[in-house]
C-alpha positions in Angstrom: 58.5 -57.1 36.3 56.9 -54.4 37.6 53.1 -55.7 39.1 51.6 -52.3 39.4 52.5 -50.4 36.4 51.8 -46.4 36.6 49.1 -46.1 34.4 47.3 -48.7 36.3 43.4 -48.2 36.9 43.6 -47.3 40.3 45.7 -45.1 39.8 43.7 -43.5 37.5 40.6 -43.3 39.3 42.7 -42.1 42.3 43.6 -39.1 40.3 40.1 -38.2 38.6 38.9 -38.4 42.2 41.5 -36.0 43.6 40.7 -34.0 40.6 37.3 -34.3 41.3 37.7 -33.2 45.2 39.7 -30.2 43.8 37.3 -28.6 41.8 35.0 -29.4 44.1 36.7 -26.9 46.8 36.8 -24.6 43.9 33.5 -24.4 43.7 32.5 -24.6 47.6 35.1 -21.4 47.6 33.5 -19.9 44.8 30.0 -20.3 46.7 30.7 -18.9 49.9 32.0 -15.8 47.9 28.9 -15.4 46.3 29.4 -16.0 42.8 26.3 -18.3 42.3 24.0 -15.9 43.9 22.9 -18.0 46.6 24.9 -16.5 49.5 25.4 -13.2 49.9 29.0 -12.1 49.0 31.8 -10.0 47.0 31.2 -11.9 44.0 27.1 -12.0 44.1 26.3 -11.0 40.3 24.3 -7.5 41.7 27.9 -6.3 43.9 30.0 -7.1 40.6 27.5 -5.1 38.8 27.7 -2.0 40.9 31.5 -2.3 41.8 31.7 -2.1 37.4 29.4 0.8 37.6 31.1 2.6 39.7 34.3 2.6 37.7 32.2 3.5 35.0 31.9 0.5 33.0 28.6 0.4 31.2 26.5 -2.1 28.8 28.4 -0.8 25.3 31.9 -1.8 27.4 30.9 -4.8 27.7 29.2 -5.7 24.8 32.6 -4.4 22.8 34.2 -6.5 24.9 32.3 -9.6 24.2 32.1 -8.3 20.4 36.3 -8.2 20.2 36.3 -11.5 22.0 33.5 -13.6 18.9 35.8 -11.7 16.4 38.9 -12.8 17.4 37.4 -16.4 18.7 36.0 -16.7 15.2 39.0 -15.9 13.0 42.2 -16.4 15.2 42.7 -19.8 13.2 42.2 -17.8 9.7 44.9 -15.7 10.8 47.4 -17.5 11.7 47.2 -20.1 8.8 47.4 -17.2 6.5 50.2 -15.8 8.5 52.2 -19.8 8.6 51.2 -19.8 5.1 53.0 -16.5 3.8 56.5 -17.4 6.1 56.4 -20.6 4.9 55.7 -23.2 7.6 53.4 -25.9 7.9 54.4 -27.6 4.7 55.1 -31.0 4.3 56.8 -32.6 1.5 55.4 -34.5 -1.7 58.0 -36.3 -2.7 56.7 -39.7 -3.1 59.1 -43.2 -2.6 59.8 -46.0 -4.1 56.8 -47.6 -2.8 54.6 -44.6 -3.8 54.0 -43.2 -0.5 54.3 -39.5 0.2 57.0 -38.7 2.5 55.6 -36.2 4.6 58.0 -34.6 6.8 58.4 -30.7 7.9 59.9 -28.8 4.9 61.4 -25.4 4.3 61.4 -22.8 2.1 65.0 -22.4 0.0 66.3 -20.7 -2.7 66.9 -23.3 -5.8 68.7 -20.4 -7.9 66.5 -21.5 -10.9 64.5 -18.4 -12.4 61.7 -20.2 -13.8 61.1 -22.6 -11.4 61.4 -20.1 -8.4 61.1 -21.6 -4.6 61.9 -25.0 -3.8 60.8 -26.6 -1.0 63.7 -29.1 1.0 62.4 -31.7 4.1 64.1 -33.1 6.7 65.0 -36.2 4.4 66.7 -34.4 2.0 64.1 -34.1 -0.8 64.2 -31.2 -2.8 60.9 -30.5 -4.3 59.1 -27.5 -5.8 55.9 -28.2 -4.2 54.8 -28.6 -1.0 51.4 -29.4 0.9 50.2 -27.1 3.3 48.6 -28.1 6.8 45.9 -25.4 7.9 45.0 -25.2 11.9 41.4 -26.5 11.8 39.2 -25.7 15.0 38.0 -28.0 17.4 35.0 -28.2 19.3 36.0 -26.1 22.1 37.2 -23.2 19.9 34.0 -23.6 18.2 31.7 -23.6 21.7 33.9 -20.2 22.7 32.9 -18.4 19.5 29.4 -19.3 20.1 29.5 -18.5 23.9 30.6 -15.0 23.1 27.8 -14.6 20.3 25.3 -15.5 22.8 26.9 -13.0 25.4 26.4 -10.3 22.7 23.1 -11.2 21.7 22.3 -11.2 26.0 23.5 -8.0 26.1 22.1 -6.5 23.3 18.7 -8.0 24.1 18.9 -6.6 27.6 19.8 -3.4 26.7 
């Protein structure tokens, strides 16, 4: 038997600290170029301002910008769930067992070539059903904090302005 499995806690500690040591050259990296505005550099906030300037980017780019990325950060999820739900996937299948559980597995779309009762719905199982439970994308926390981030960028920029 194997006395140091792979997922062992050193193991995992010797990984978050290698991670840790890698994003902390990032940022040393980062630093030296300037981004944080302490040292003076090609990314210091007031050279990235006038290298945008003088390709003729002004406050309305960017706020359009930051204004297409809150809309699409905001709905993306409405979209696509209205797109899954209009090809048909996402659905899960109703048929319940002898036990009275809900099978639940992927289903399809199909044609059951009865007029009145229209689409069917058939899962991986073999169940032929005409309903069929739909699973909509819900957002998480960090789709939630990027919508937000972007509002506040546009609210910056328009209070700025």
């Amino acid at each position: 038997m194997n006395a140091n499995p792979p997922n062992s806690y050193i193991r995992k500690r010797t990984q978050s600290m290698g991670w840790s040591m890698v994003v902390m050259g990032g940022s040393f990296f980062l630093y030296y170029l300037g981004l944080f505005g302490n040292v003076e550099g090609p990314l210091t906030p007031g050279n990235i301002g006038e290298s945008l300037a003088s390709m003729g980017v002004e406050k309305t780019h960017v706020l359009m910008l930051f204004l297409s990325f809150f809309i699409i950060a905001l709905t993306w999820n409405h979209i696509f769930n209205l797109v899954s739900f209009i090809i048909g996937s996402r659905l899960t299948c109703l048929e319940k067992n002898q036990e009275g559980k809900i099978c639940g597995t992927k289903t399809q779309k199909i044609n059951t070539g009865n007029t009145k009762k229209g689409v069917g719905y058939k899962c991986v199982n073999g169940h032929t059903y005409f309903e069929a439970d739909f699973n909509p994308v819900k957002k998480g926390a960090v789709s939630h904090t990027i919508w937000v981030v972007a509002l506040v960028f546009c609210a910056i920029i328009i209070y700025f302005s």
